[in-house]
SEMAR-7609 format. One record per atom (N, C-alpha, C): residue in one letter; x, y, z; residue number from 1; atom name. Coordinates in nm, 4 decimals. Last residue first. Example, Ala and Ser with C-alpha at 12.3 -4.5 7.8 and 13.67 -1.06 7.14 Angstrom:
# SEMAR-7609
<atom type="S" u="1.2850" v="-0.2250" w="0.7080" seq="2" atom="N"/>
<atom type="S" u="1.3670" v="-0.1060" w="0.7140" seq="2" atom="CA"/>
<atom type="S" u="1.2900" v="0.0030" w="0.7870" seq="2" atom="C"/>
<atom type="A" u="1.3190" v="-0.5690" w="0.7800" seq="1" atom="N"/>
<atom type="A" u="1.2300" v="-0.4500" w="0.7800" seq="1" atom="CA"/>
<atom type="A" u="1.3200" v="-0.3300" w="0.7800" seq="1" atom="C"/>
//
This chain:
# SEMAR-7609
<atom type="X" u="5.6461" v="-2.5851" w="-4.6956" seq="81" atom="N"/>
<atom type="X" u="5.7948" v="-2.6513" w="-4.7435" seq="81" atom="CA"/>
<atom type="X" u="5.8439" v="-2.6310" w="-4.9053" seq="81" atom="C"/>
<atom type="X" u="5.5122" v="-2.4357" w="-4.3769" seq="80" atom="N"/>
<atom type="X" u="5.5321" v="-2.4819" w="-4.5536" seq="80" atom="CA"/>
<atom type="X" u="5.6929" v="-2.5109" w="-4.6007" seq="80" atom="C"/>
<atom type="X" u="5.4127" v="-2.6318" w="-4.0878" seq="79" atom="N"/>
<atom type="X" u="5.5146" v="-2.5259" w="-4.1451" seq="79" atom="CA"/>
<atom type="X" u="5.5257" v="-2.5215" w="-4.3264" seq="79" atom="C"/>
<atom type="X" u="5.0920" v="-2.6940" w="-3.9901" seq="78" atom="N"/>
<atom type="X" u="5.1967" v="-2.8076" w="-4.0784" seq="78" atom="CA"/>
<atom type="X" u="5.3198" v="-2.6502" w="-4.1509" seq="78" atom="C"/>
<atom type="X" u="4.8399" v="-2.5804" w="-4.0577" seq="77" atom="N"/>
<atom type="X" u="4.9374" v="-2.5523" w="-3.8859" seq="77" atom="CA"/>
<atom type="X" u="5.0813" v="-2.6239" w="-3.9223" seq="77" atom="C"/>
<atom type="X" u="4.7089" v="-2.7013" w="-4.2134" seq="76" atom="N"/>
<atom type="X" u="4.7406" v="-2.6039" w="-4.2603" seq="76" atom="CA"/>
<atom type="X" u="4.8606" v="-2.5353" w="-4.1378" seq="76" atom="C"/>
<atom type="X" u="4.6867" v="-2.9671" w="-4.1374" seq="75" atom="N"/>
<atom type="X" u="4.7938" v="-2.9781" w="-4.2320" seq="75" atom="CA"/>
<atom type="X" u="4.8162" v="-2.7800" w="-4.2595" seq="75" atom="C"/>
<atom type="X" u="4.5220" v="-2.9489" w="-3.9422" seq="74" atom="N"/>
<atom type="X" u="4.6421" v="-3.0045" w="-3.8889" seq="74" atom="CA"/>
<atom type="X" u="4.7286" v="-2.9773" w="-4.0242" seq="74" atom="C"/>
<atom type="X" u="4.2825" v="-2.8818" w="-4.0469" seq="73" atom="N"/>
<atom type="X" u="4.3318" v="-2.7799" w="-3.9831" seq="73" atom="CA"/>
<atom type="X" u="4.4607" v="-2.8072" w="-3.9586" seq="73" atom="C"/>
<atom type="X" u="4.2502" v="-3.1014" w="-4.2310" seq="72" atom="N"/>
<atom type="X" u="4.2523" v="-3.0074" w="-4.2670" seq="72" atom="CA"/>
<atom type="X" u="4.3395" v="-2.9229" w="-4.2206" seq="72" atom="C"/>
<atom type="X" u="4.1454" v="-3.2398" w="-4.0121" seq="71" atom="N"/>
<atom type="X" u="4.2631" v="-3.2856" w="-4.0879" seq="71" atom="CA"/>
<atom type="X" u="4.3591" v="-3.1720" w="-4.1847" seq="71" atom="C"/>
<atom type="X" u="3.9397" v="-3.1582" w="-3.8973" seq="70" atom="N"/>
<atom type="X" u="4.0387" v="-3.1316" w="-3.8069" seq="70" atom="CA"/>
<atom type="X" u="4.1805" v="-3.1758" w="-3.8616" seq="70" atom="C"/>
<atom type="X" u="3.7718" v="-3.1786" w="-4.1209" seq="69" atom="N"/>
<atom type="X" u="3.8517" v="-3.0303" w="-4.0661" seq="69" atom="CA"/>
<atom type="X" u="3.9373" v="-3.0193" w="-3.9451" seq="69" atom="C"/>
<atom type="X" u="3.7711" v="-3.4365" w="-4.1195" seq="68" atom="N"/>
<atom type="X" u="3.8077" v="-3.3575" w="-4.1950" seq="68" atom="CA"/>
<atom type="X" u="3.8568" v="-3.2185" w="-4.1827" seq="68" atom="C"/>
<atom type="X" u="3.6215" v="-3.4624" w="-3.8707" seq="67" atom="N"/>
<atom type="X" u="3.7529" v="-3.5870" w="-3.8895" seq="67" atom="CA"/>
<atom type="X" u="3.8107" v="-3.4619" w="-4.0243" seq="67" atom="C"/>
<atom type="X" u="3.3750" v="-3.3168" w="-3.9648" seq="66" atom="N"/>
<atom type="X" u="3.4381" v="-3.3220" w="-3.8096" seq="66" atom="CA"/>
<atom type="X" u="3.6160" v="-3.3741" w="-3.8207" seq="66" atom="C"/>
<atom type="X" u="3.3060" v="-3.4762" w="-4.1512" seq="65" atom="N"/>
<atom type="X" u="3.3103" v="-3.3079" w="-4.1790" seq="65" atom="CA"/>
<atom type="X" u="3.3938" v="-3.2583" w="-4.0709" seq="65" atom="C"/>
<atom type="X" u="3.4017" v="-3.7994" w="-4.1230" seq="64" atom="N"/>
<atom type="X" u="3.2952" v="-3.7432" w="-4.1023" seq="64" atom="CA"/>
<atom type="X" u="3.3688" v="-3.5870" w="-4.1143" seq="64" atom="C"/>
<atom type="X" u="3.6243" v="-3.9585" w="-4.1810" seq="63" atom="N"/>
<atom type="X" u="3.4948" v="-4.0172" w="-4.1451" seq="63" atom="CA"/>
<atom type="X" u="3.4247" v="-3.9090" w="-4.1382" seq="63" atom="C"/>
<atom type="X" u="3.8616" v="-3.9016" w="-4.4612" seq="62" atom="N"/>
<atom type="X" u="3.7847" v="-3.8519" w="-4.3471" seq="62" atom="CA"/>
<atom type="X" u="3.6589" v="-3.9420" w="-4.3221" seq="62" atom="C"/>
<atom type="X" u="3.9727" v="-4.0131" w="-4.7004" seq="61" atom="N"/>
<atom type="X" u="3.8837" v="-4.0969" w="-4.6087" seq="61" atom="CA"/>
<atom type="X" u="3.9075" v="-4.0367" w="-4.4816" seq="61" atom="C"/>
<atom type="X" u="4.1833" v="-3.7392" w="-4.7676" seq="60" atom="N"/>
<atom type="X" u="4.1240" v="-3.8604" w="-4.7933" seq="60" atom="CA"/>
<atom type="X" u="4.0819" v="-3.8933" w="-4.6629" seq="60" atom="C"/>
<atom type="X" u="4.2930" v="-3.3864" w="-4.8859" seq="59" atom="N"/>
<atom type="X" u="4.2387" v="-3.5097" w="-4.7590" seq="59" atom="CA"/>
<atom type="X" u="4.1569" v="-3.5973" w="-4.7991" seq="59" atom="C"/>
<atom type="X" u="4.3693" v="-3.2460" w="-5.0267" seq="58" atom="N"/>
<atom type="X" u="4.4531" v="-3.3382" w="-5.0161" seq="58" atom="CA"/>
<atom type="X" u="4.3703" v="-3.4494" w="-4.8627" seq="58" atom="C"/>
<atom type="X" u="4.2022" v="-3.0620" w="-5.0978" seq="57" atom="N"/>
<atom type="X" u="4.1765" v="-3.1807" w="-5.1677" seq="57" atom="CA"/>
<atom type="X" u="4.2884" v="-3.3180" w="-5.1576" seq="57" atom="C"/>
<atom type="X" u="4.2400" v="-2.8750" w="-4.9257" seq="56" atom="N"/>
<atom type="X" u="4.1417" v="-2.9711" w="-4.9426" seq="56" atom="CA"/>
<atom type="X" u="4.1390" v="-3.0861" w="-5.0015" seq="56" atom="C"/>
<atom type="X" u="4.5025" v="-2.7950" w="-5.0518" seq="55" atom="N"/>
<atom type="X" u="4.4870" v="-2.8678" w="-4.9344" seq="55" atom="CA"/>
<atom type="X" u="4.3635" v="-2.9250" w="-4.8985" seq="55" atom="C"/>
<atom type="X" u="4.4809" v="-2.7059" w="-5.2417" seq="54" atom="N"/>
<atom type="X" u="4.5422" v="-2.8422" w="-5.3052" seq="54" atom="CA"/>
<atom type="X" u="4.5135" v="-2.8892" w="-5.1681" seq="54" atom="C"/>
<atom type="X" u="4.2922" v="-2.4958" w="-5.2092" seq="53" atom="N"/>
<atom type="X" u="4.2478" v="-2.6291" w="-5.3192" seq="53" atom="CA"/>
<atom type="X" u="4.3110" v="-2.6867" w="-5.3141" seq="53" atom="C"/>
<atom type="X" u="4.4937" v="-2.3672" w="-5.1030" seq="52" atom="N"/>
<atom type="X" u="4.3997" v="-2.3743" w="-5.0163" seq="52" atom="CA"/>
<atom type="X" u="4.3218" v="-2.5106" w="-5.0685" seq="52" atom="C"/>
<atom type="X" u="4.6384" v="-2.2920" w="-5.3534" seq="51" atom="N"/>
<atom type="X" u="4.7255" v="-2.3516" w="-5.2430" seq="51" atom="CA"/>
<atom type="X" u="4.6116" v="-2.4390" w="-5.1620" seq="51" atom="C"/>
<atom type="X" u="4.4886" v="-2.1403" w="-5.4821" seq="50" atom="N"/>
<atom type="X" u="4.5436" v="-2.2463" w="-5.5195" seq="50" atom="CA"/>
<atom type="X" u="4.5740" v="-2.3633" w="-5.4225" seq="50" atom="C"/>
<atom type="X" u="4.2111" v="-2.0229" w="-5.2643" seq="49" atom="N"/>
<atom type="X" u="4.3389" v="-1.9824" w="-5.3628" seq="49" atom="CA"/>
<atom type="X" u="4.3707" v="-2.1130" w="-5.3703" seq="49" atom="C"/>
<atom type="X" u="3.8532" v="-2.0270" w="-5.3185" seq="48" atom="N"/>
<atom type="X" u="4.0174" v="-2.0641" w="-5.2330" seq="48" atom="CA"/>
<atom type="X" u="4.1466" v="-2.0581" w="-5.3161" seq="48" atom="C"/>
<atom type="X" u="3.5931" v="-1.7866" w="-5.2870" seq="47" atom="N"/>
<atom type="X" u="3.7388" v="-1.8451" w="-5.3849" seq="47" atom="CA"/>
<atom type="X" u="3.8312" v="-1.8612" w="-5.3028" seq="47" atom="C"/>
<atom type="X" u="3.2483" v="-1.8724" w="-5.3117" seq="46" atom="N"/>
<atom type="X" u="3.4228" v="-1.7923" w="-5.2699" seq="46" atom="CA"/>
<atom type="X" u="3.5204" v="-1.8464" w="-5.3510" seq="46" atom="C"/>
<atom type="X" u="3.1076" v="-1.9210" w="-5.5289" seq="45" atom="N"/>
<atom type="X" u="3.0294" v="-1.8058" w="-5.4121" seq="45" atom="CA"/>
<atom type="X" u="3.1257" v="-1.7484" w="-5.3672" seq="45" atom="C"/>
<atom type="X" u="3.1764" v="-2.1093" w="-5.6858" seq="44" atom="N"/>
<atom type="X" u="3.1080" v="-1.9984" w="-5.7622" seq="44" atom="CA"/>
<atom type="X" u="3.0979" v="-1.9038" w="-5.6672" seq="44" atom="C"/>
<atom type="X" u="3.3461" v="-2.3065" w="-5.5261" seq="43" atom="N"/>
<atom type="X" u="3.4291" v="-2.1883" w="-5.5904" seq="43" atom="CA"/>
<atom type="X" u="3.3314" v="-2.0371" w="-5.6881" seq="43" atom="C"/>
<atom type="X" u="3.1608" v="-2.4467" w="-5.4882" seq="42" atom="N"/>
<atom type="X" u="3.2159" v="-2.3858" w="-5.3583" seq="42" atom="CA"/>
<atom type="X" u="3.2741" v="-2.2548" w="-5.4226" seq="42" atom="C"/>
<atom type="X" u="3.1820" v="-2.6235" w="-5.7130" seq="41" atom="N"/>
<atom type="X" u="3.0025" v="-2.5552" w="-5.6834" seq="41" atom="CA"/>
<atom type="X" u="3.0884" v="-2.4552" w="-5.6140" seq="41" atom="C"/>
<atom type="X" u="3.4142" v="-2.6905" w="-5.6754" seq="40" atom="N"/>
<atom type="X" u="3.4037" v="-2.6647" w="-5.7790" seq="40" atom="CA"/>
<atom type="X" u="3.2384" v="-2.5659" w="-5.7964" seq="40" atom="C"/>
<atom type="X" u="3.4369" v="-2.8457" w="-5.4448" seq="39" atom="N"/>
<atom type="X" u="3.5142" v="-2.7194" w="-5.4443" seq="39" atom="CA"/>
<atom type="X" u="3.4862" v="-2.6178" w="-5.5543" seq="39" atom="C"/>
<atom type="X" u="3.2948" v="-3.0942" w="-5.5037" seq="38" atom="N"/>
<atom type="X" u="3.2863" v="-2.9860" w="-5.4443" seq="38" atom="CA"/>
<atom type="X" u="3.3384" v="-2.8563" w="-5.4212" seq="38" atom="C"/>
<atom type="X" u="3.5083" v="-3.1584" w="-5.6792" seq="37" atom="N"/>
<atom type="X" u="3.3289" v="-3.1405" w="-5.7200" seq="37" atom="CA"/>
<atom type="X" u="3.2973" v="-3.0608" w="-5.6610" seq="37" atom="C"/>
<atom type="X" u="3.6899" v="-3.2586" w="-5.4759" seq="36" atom="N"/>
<atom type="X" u="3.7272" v="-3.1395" w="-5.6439" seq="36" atom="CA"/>
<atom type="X" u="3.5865" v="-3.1101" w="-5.6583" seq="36" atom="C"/>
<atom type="X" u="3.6023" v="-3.3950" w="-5.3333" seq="35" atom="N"/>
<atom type="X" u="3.6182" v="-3.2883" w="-5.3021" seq="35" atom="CA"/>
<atom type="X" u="3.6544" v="-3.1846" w="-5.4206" seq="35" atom="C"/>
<atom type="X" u="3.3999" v="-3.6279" w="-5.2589" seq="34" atom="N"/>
<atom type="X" u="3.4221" v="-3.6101" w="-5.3930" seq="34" atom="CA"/>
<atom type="X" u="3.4903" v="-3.4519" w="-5.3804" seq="34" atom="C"/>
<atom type="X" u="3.2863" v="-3.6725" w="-5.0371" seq="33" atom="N"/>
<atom type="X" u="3.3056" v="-3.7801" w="-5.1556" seq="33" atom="CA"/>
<atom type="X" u="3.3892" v="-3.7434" w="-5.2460" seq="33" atom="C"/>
<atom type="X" u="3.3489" v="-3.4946" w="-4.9043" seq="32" atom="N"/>
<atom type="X" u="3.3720" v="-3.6391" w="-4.8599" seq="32" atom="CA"/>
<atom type="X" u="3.4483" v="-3.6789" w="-4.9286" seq="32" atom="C"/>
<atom type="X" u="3.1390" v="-3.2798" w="-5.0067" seq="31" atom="N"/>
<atom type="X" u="3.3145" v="-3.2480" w="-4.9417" seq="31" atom="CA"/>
<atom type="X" u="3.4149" v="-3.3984" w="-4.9351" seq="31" atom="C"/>
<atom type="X" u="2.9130" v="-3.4226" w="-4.9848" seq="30" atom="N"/>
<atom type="X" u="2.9923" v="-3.3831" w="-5.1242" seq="30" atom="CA"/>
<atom type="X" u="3.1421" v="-3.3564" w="-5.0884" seq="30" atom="C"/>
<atom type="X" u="2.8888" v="-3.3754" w="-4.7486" seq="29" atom="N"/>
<atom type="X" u="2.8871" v="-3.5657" w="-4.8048" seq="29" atom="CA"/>
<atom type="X" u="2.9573" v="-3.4993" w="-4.9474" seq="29" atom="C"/>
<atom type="X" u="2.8630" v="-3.0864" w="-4.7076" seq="28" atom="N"/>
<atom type="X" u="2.9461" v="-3.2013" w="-4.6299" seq="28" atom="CA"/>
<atom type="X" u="3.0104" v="-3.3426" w="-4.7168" seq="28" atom="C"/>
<atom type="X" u="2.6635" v="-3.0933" w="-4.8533" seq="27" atom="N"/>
<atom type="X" u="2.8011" v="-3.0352" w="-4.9185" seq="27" atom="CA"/>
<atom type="X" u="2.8879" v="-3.0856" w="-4.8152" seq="27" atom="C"/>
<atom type="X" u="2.4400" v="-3.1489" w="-4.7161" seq="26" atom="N"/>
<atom type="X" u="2.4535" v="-3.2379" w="-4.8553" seq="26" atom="CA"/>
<atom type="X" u="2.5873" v="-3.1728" w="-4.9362" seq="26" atom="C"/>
<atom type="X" u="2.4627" v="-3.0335" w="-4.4859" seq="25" atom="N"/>
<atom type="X" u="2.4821" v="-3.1712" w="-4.4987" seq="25" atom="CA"/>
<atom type="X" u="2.4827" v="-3.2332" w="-4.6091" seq="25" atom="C"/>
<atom type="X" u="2.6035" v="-2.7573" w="-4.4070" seq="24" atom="N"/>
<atom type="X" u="2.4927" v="-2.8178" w="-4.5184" seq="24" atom="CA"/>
<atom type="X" u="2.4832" v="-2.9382" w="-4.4835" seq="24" atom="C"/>
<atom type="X" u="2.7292" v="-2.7098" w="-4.1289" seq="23" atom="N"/>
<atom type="X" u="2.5432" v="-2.6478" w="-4.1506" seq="23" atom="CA"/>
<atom type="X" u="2.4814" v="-2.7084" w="-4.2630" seq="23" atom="C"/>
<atom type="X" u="2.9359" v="-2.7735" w="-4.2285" seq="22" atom="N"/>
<atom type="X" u="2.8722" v="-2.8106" w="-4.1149" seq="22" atom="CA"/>
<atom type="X" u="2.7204" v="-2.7929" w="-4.1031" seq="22" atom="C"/>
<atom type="X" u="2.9893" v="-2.6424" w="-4.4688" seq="21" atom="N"/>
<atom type="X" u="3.0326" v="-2.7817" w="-4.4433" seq="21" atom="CA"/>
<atom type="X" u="2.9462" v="-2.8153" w="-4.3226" seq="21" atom="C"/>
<atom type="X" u="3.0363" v="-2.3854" w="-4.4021" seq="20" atom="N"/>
<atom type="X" u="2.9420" v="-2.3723" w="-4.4639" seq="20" atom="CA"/>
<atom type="X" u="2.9301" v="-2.5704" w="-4.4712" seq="20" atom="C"/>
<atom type="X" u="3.2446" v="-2.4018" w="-4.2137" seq="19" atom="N"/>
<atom type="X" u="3.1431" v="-2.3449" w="-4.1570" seq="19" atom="CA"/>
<atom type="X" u="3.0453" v="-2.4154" w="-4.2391" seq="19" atom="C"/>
<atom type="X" u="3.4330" v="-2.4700" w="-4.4475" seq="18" atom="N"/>
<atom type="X" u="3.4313" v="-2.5715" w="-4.3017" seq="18" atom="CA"/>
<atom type="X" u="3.2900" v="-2.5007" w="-4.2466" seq="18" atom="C"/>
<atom type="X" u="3.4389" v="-2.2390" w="-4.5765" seq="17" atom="N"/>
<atom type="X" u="3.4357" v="-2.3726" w="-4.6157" seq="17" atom="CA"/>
<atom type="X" u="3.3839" v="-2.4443" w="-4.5120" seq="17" atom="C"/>
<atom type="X" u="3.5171" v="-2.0494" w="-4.3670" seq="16" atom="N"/>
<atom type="X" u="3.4225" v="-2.0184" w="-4.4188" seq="16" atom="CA"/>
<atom type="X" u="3.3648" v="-2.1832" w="-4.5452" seq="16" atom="C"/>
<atom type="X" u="3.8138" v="-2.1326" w="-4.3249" seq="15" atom="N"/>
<atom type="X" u="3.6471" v="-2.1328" w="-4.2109" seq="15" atom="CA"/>
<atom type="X" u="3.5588" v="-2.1020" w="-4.2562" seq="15" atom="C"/>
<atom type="X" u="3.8858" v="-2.0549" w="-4.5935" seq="14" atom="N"/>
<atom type="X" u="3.8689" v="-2.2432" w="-4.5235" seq="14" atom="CA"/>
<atom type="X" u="3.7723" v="-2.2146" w="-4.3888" seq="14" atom="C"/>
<atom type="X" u="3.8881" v="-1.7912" w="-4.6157" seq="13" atom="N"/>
<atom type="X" u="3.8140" v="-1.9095" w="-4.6795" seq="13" atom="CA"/>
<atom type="X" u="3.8113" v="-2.0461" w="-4.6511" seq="13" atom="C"/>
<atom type="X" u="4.0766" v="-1.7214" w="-4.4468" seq="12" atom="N"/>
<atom type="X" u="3.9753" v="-1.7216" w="-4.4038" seq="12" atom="CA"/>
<atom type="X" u="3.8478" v="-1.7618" w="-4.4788" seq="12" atom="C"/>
<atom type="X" u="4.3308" v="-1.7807" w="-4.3263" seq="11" atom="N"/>
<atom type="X" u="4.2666" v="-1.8488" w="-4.4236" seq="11" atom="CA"/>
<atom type="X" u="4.1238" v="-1.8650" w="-4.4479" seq="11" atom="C"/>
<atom type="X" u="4.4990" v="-1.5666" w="-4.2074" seq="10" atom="N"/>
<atom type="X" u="4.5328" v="-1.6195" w="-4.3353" seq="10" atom="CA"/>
<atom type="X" u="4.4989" v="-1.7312" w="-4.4111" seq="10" atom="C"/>
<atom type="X" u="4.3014" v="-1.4592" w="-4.0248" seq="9" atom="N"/>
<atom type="X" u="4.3871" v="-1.3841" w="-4.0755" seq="9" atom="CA"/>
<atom type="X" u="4.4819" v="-1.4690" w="-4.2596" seq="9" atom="C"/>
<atom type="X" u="4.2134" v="-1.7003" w="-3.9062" seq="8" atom="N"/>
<atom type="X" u="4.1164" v="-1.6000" w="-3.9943" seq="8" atom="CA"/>
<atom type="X" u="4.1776" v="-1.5119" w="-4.1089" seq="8" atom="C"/>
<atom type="X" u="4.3510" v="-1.9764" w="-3.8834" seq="7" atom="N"/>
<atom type="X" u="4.4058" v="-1.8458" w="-3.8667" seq="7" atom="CA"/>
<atom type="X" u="4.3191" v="-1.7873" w="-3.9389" seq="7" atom="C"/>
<atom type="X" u="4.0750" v="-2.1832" w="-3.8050" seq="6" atom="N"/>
<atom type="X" u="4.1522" v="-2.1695" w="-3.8751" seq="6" atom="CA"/>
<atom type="X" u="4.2784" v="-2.0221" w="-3.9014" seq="6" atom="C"/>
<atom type="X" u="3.8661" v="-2.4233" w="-3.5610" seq="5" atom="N"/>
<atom type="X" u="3.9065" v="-2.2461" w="-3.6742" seq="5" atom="CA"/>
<atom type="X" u="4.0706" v="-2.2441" w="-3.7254" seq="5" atom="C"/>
<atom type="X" u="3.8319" v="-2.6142" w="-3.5180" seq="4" atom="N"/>
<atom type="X" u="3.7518" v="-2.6374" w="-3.6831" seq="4" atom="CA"/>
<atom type="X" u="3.8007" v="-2.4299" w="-3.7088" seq="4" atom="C"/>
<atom type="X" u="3.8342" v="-2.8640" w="-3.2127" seq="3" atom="N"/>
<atom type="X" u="3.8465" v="-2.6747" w="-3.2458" seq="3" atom="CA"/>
<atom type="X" u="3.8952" v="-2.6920" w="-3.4657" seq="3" atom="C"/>
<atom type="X" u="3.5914" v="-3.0567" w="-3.1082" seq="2" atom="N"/>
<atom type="X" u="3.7357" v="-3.0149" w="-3.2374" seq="2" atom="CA"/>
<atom type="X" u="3.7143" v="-2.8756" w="-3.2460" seq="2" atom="C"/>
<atom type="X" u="3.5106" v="-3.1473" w="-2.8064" seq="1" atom="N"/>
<atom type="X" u="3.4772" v="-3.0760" w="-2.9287" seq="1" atom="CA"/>
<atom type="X" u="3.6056" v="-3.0444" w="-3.0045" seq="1" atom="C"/>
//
């Protein structure tokens, strides 16, 4: 199993992304396809800060919500530069 948590403490809109990702399946495939779009419905309920949007949206051709948040999770564990 992919561990999909995230420091709560300092991102706790991306587990809450990723959560809500797993349970939808039609915001999953939206997450995929098309992640600005998605972020964009995502952003009426929470709000990812800037930073948090560039990192979503920095992930390409994930296979699956699974492959993604574990891509995700790897870039946010990634020291800032």
């Amino acid at each position: 199993m992919i561990d999909t948590r995230f420091s709560v403490m300092r991102h706790p809109e991306l587990e809450r992304l990723i959560c809500a990702a797993i349970s939808n399946q039609l915001f999953a495939s939206q997450l995929l396809s098309a992640p600005q779009d998605a972020l964009a419905i995502w952003d009426t309920r929470y709000s990812l800060s800037p930073a948090e949007q560039a990192l979503v949206t920095s992930i390409h051709n994930a296979t699956d919500i699974y492959d993604f948040a574990a891509r995700l999770h790897a870039k946010v564990q990634q020291p800032q530069q």
